[in-house]
C-alpha positions in Angstrom: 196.6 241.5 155.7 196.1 241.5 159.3 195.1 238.2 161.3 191.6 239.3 161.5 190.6 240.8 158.3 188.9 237.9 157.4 186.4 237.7 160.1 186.1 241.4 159.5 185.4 241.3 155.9 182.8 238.3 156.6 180.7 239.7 158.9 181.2 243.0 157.0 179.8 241.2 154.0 176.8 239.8 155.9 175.6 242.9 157.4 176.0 244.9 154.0 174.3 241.8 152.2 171.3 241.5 154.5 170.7 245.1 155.1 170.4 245.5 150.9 167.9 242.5 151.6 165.9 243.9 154.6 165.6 247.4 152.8 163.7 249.0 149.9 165.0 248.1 146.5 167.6 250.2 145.6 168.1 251.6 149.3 168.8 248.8 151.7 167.9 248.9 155.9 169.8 251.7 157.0 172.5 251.4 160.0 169.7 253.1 162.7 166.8 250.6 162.0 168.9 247.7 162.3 170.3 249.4 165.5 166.5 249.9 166.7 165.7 246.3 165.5 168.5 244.9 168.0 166.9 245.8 171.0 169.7 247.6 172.2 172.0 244.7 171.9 174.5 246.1 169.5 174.9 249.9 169.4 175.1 252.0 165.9 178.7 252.9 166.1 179.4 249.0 166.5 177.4 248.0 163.7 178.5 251.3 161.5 182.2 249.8 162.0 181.2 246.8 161.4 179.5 247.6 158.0 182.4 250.0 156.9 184.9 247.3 157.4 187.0 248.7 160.7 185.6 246.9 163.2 188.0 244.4 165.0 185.7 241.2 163.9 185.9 240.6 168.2 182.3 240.0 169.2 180.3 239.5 172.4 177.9 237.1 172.6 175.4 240.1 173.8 176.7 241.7 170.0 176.1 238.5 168.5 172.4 238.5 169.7 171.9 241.6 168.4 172.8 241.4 165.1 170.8 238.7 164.5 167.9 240.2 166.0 169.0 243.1 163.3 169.4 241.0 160.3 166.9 238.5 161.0 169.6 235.4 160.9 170.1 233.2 163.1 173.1 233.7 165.3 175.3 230.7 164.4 175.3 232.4 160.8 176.6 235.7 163.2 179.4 233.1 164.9 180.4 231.7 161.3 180.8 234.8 159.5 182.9 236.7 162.8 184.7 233.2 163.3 184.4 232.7 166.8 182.8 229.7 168.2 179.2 230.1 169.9 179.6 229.6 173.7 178.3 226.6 174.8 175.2 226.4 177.9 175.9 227.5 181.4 178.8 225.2 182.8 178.5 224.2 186.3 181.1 222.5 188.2 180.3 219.3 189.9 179.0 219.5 193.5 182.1 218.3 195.1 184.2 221.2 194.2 181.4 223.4 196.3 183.9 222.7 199.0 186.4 225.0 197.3 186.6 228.2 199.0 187.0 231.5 197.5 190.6 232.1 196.9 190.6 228.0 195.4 187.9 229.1 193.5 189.7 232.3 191.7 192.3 230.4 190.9 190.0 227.7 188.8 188.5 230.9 187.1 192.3 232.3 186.3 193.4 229.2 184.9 189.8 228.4 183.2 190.6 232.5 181.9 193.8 231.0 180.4 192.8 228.5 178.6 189.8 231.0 176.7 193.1 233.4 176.6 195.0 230.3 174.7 192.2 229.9 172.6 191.1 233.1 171.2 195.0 233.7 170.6 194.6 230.7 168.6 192.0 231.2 166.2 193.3 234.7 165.9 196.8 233.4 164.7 195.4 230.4 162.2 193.4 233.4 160.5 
């Protein structure tokens, strides 16, 4: 079993579970409406993969927003079943480090970069 699968089969299992719930009985949402009900967050080939089972289980957050807009859940319940930690508010660095010019400040971004690297590795790994 790869490291992802089970983010994969998660998600997988909450898209297949809520369009069965969203749709008709016996015929659940199909994989176009919940692509129209995204608002063009999350395309149909994304959330076809996703349902099938051979999507990655990597999200963006702008992916996340959409299937929730989709499924009519609320996007933590996205983060929990892909296992990936909802990105916190907009970080701004204190004022004194305005100072920094722009090479100083690609290298915070490179090593801030890094550590996400680090991270993701991370909770890819423990899976």
């Amino acid at each position: 079993m790869s490291s992802g699968r089970g983010q994969v089969n998660e998600l997988m299992d909450l898209v297949l579970r809520r369009l069965a719930e969203l749709g008709e009985p016996g015929s659940p949402m199909s994989i176009r409406e919940a692509t129209r009900r995204s608002r063009s967050r999350v395309n149909y080939e994304t959330l076809r993969k996703i349902a099938r089972g051979e999507h990655s289980g990597d999200i963006t957050d702008q992916t996340a927003e959409g299937l929730s807009l989709a499924l009519d859940v609320p996007v933590q319940q996205i983060y929990d079943a892909a296992r990936v930690p909802r990105p916190m508010s907009r970080w701004e660095l204190p004022t004194r480090f305005d100072r920094l010019d722009l090479e100083e400040r690609r290298l915070v971004e490179d090593v801030a970069a890094a550590l996400l690297r680090a991270r993701e590795k991370g909770l890819r790994d423990a899976q």
